[in-house]
C-alpha positions as CSV (number, residue, x, y, z in Angstrom):
1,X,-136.0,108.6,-43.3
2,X,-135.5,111.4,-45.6
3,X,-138.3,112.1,-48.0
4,X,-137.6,111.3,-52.3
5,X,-137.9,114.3,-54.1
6,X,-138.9,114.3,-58.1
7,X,-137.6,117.4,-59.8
8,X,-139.4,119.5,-62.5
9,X,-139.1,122.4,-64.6
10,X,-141.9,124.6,-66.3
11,X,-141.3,126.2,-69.3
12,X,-143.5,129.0,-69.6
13,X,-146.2,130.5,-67.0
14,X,-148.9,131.8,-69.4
15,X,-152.9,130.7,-68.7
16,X,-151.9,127.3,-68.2
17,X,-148.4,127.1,-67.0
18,X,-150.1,129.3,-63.8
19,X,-152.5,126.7,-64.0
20,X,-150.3,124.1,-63.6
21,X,-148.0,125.8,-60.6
22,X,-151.2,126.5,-58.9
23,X,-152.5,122.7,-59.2
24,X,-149.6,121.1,-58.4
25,X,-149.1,123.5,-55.1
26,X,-153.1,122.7,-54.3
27,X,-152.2,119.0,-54.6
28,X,-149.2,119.2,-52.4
29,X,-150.1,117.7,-49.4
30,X,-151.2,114.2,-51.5
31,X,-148.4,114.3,-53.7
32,X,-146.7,111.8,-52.0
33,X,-149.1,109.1,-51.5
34,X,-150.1,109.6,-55.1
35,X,-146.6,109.4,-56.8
36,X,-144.7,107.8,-53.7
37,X,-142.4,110.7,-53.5
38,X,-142.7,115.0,-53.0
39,X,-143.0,116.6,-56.6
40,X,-141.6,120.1,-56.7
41,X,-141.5,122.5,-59.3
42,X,-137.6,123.9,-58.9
43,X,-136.9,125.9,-61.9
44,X,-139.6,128.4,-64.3
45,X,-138.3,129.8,-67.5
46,X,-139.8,133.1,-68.5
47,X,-139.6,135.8,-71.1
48,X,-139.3,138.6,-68.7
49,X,-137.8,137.8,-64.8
50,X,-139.3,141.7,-64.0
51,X,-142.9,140.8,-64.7
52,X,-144.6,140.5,-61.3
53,X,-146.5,137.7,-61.0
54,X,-148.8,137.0,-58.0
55,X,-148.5,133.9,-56.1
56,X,-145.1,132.5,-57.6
57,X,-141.9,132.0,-55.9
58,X,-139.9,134.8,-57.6
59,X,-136.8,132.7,-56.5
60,X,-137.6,129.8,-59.2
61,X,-137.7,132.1,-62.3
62,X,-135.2,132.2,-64.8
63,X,-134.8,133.3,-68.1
64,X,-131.9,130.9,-69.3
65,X,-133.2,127.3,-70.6
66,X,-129.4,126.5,-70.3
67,X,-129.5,126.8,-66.4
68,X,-132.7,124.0,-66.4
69,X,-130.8,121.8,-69.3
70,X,-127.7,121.5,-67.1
71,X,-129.7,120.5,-63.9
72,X,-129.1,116.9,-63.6
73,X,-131.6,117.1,-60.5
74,X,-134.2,117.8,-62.7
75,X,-136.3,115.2,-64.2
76,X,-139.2,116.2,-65.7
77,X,-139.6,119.2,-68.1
78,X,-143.3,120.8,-68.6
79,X,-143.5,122.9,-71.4
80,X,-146.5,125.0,-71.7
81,X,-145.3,127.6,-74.3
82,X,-146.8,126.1,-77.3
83,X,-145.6,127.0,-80.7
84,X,-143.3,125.2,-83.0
85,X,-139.6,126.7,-81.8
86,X,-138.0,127.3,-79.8
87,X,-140.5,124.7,-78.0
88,X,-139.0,121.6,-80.2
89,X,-135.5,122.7,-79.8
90,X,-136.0,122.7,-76.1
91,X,-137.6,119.5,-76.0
92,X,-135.4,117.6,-78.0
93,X,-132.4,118.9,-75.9
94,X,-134.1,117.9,-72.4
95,X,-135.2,114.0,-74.2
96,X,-131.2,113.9,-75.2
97,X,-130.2,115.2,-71.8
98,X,-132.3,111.8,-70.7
99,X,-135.0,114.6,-68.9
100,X,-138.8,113.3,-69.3
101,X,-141.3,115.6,-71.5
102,X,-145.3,116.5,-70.3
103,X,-146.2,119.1,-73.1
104,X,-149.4,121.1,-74.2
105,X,-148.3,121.5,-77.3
106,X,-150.7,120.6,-80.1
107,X,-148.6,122.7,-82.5
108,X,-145.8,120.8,-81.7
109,X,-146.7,117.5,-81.8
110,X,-149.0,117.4,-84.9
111,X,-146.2,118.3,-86.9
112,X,-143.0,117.0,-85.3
113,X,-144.6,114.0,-83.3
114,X,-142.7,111.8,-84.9
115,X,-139.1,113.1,-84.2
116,X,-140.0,113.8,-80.9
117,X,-141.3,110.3,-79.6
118,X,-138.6,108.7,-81.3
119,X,-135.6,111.1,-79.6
120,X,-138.0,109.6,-76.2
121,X,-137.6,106.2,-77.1
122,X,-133.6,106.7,-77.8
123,X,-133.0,107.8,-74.8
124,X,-135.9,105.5,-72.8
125,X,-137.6,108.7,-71.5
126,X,-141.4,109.3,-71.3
127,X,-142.7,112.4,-73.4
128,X,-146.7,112.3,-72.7
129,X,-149.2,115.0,-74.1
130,X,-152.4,114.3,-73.3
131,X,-153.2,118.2,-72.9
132,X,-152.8,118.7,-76.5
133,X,-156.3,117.4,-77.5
134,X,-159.6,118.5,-75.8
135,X,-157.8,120.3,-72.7
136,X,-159.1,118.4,-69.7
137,X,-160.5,115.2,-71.4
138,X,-159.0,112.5,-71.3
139,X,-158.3,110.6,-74.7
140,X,-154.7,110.2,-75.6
141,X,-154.6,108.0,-72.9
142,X,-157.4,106.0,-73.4
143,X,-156.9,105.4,-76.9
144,X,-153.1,104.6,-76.2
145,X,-153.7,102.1,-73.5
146,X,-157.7,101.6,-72.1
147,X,-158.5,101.2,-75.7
148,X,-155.7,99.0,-76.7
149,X,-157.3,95.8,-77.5
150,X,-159.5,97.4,-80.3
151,X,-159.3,97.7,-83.5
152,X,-160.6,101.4,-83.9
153,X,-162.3,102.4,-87.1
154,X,-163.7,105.9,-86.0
155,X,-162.7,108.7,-84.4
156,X,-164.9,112.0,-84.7
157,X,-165.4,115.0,-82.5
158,X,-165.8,118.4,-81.3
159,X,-162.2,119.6,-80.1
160,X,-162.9,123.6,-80.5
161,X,-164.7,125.3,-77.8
162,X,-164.4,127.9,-79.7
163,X,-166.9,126.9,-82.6
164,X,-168.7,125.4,-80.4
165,X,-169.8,128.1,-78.8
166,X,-170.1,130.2,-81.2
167,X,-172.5,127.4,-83.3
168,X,-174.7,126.6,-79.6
169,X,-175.6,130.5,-79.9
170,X,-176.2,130.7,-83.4
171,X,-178.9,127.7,-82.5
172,X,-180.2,128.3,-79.3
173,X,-180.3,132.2,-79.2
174,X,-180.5,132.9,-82.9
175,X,-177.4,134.9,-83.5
176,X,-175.3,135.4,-86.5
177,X,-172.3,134.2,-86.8
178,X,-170.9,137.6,-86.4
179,X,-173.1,138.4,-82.9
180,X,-171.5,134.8,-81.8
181,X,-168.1,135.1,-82.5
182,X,-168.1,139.1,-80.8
183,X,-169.9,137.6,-77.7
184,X,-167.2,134.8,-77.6
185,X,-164.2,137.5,-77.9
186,X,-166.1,139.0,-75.6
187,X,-166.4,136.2,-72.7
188,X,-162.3,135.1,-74.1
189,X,-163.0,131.8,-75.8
190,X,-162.4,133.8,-78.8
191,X,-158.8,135.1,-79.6
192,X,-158.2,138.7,-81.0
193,X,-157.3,136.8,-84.1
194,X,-159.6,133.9,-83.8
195,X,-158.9,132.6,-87.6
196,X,-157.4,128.9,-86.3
197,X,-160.5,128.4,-84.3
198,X,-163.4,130.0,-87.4
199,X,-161.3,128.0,-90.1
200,X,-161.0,124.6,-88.5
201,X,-157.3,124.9,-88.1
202,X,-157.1,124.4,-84.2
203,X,-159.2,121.3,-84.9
204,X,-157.2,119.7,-87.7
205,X,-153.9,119.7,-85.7
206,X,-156.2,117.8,-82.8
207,X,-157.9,115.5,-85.2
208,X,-153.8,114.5,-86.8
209,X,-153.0,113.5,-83.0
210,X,-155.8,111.6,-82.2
211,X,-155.9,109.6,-86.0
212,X,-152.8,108.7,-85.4
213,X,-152.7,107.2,-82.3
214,X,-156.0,105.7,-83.0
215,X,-155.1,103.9,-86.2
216,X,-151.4,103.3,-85.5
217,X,-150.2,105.1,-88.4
218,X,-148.8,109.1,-88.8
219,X,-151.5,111.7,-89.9
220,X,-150.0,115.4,-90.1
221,X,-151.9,118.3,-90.3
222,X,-151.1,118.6,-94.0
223,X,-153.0,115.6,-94.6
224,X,-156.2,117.2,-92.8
225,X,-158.8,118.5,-95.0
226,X,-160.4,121.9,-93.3
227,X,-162.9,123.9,-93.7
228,X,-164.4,126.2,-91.0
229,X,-167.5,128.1,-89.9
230,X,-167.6,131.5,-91.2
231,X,-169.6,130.5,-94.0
232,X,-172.5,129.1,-91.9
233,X,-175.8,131.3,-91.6
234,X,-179.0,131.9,-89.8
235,X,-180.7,130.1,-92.6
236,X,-178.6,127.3,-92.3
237,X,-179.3,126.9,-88.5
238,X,-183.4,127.2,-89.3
239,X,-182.9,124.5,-91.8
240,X,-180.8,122.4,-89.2
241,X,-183.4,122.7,-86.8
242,X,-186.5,121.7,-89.3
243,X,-184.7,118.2,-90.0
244,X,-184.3,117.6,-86.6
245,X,-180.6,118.2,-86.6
246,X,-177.7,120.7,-85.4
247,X,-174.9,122.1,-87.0
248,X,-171.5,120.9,-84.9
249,X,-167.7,121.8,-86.0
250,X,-166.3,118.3,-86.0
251,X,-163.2,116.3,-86.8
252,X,-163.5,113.3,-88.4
253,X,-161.3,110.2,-88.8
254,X,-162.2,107.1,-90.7
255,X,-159.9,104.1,-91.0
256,X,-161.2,102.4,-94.3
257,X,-160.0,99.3,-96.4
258,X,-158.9,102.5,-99.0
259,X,-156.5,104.5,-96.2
260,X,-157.5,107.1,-93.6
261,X,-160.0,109.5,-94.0
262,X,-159.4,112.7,-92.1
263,X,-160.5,116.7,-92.1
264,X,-163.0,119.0,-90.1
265,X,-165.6,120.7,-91.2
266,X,-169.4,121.8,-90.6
267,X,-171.6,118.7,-90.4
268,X,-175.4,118.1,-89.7
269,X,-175.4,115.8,-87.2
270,X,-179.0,114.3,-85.9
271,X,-180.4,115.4,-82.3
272,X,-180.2,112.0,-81.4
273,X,-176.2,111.3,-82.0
274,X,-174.4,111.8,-78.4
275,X,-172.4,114.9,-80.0
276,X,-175.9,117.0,-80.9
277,X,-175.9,117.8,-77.0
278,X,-172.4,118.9,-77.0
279,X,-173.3,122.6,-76.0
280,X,-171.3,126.1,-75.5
281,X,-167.5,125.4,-75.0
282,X,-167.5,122.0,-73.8
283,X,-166.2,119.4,-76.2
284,X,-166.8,115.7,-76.8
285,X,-164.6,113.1,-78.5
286,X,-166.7,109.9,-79.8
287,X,-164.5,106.3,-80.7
288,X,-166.3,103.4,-82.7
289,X,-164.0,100.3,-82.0
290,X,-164.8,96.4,-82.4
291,X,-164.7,95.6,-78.9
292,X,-165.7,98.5,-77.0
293,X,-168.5,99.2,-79.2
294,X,-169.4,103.1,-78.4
295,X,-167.6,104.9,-76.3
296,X,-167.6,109.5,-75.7
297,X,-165.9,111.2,-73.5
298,X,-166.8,114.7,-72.5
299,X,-165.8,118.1,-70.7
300,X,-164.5,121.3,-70.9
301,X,-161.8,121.5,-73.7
302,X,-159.9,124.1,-72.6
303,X,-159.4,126.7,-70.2
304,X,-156.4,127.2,-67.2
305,X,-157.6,124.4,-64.9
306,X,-159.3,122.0,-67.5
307,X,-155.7,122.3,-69.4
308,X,-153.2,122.1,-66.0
309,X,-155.2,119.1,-64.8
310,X,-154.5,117.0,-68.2
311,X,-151.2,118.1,-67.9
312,X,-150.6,117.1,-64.2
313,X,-151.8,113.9,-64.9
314,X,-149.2,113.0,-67.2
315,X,-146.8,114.9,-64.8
316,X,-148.0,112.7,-62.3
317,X,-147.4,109.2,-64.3
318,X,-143.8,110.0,-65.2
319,X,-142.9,110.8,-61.7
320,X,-144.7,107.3,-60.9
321,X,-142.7,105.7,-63.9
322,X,-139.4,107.2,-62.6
323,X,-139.9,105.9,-58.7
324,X,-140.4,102.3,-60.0
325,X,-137.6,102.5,-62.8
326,X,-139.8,102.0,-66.0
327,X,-139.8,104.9,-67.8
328,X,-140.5,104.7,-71.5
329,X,-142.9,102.1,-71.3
330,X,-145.2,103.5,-74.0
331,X,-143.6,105.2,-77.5
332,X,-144.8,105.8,-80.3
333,X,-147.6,103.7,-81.3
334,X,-147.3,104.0,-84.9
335,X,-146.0,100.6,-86.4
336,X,-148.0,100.9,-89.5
337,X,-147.7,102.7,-93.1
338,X,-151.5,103.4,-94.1
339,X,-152.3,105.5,-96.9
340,X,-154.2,109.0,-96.7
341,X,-157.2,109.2,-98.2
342,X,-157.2,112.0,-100.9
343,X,-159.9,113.6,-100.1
344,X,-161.8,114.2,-103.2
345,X,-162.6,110.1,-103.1
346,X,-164.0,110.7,-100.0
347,X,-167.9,109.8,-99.6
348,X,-169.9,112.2,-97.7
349,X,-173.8,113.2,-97.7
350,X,-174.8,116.7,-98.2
351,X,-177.1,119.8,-97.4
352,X,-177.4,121.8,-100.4
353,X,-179.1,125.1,-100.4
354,X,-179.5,126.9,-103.7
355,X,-181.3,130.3,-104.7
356,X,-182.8,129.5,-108.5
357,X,-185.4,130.8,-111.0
358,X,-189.3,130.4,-110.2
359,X,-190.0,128.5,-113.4
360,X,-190.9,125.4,-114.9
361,X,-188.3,122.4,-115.3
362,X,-185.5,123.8,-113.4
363,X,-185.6,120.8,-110.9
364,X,-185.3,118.4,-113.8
365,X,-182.4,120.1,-114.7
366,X,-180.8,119.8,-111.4
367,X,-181.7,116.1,-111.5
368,X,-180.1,115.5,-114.8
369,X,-176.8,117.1,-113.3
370,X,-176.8,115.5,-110.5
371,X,-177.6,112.5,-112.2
372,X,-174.6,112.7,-115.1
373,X,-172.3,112.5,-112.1
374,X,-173.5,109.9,-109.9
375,X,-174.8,111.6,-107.2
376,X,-178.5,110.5,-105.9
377,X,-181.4,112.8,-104.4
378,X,-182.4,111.9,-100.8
379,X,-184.7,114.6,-100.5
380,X,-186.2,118.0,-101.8
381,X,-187.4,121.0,-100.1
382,X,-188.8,124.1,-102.1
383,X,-189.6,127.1,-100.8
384,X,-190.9,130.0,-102.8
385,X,-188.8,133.1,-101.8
386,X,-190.1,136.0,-104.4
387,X,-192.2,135.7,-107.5
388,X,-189.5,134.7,-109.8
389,X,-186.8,133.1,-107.1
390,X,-187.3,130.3,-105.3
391,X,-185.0,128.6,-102.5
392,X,-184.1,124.9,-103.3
393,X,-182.6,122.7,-100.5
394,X,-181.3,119.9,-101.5
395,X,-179.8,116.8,-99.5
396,X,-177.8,114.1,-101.1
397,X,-176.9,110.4,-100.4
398,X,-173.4,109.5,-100.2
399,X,-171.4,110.7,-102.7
400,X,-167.8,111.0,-103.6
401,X,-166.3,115.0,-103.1
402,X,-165.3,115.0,-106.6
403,X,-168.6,114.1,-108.1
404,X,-170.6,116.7,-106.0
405,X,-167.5,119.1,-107.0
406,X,-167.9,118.4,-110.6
407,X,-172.0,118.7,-110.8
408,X,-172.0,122.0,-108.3
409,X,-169.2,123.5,-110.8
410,X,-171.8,122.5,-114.0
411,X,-175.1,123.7,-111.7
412,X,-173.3,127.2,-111.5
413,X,-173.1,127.8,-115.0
414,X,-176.5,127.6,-115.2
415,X,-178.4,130.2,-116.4
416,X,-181.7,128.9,-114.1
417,X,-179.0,128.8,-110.8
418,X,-178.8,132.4,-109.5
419,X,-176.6,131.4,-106.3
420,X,-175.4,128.2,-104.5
421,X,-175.9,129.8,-101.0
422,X,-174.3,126.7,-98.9
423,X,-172.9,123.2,-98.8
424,X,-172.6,121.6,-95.9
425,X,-172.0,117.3,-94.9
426,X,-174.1,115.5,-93.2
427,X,-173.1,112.9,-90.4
């Protein structure tokens, strides 16, 4: 009896599209009993067909997405080019052409999730992406179908290796940011131009995914609130470290009576919380829902394997899907309209650290700003720095952004305030 075949094409053969060819050839001889039929990739589209690349079948290259469109033996279509276009383009072609999708593609799907899932659901293909949040972890999946039956009210996390890093050396080894980020450029977690990793912006288009998936409503990027790590110092760490606490890179995601609440930023986050031992480049993704309770899930967040082995797992479920007819099972899961949070009504606490005069009454005065807009003192640490400057740190209960906005704007204007050195949330 002649042995099914399942059809794919890869679009692109960077880190992890070689990832991906080398997995799926290292699984070969278990292909079948895992999908119930041989999975081969047929067709790769490339940039440049003269680039030699080592331990590919020179035969499947091409440089013509045409060629792959108007293969009706083909399937599935990986792409694994990232980017907005000509990524969407292609994609949207191969869901009309009735091809399935896998894609990496946080980019992508962040912004045009939407179209995309519903172009599946049209034409009653699968288009699966659980390698475009925390490489190797699995969580689209789990919050799509393990976590089903809950009603999910929080979803935070550490989705940047990156920062990660970067922050686990600033703490453990005492670096500055600027040692840590070189040594991460240096080791390749760190791009040349690392600015969407430093500035939360990697993380944002992560944390729109997994809100809405989570909460069943859209989230874009443009409704993420970010803030990065650039501004984060040696100081800061020492501080983190006296309280007990760390300083962690995280996206967070709040489903409230008053709409979602969603952005990334620095946050002090207690040794205790599961995330605090969330070290170097691995990440961590932690879901609060009313059945489950608790649950994290943990591993490396990137990298060529980490990345190809999300994305052969979804590869591997379509092909499954196709061989039992029942493809386009799961769509888009957003069947509700819930507002965005702006973020200014937002309630966060906060580490304050302020450089201010050496005199009498100066703390009073900070209390009777802080006071006039309704945010409350949880605690005060003074240090004296020089004879006439003192350091203040100051850590606030909850409080709305715009209040804290509006008393550090009136604190600056002070005379007796010399600098407001750093603001950071606390978790």
């Amino acid at each position: 009896m002649e042995k099914r075949k399942i059809k794919a094409a890869l679009l692109g053969l960077g880190t992890v599209g070689t990832g991906v060819y080398k997995l799926i050839h290292r699984r070969e001889d278990v292909m079948e009993r895992t999908i119930g039929a041989e999975l081969e990739i047929s067709k790769i589209l490339v940039h440049d067909l003269k680039k030699t690349r080592e331990g590919v079948d020179a035969s499947l290259l091409t440089d013509c997405w045409q060629e792959i469109l108007e293969d009706e033996e083909i399937q599935i279509v990986i792409e694994v080019m990232g980017g907005i276009e000509p990524a969407r383009s292609m994609i949207l072609d191969a869901l009309h052409a009735g091809k399935h999708v896998v894609t990496a593609n946080k980019d992508l799907v962040a912004e045009y999730g939407r179209e995309l899932l519903d172009a599946a659901e049209e034409g009653k293909c699968d288009f699966l992406f659980e390698a475009a949040v925390a490489g190797g972890i699995p969580i689209i999946r789990p919050l799509k179908q393990c976590l089903a039956g809950n009603d999910i009210s929080e979803v935070i996390g550490i989705v940047n290796g990156t920062t990660n890093y970067i922050l686990t050396k600033m703490f453990e080894e005492n670096m500055s940011f600027e040692e840590a980020l070189a040594k991460a450029t240096e080791l390749g977690y760190a791009e040349a131009d690392p600015t969407a990793d430093v500035e939360g912006l990697d993380a944002g288009r992560k944390v729109a995914i997994m809100a809405s998936i989570a909460f069943h409503s859209r989230v874009v990027f443009q409704d993420v609130y970010t803030e990065g790590i650039t501004k984060i110092t040696s100081a800061d760490i020492a501080y983190a470290k006296e309280f007990d606490s760390v300083i962690k890179l995280l996206g967070v995601a709040h489903n409230t009576e008053g709409g979602i609440e969603v952005g990334v930023y620095p946050m002090l986050i207690n040794k205790e919380h599961p995330l605090a031992s969330v070290r170097d480049s691995f990440n961590a993704v932690f879901v609060h829902g009313d059945a489950v309770d608790d649950a994290m899930f943990y591993g490396r967040g990137a990298g060529e394997l980490p990345t190809a082995s999300a994305v052969l797992g979804d590869v591997i479920d379509v092909a499954r899907d196709i061989e039992y007819q029942c493809t386009g099972r799961i769509s888009c899961t957003c069947y509700k309209e819930l507002p965005i949070k702006a973020f200014d009504d937002v309630k966060n606490k906060f580490f304050l650290r302020m450089q201010v005069k050496n005199q009498p009454g100066v703390l009073a005065c900070i209390a009777k700003v802080f006071g006039d807009h309704k945010v409350s003192i949880a605690r005060v640490v003074q240090k004296r720095v020089r004879d006439h400057e003192a350091e203040l740190v100051i850590v606030t209960e909850k409080v709305k952004e715009y209040h804290l906005k509006d008393a550090l704007h009136e604190l600056q204007e002070m005379d007796s305030i010399l600098e407001i050195s750093s603001v950071i949330r606390e978790y």
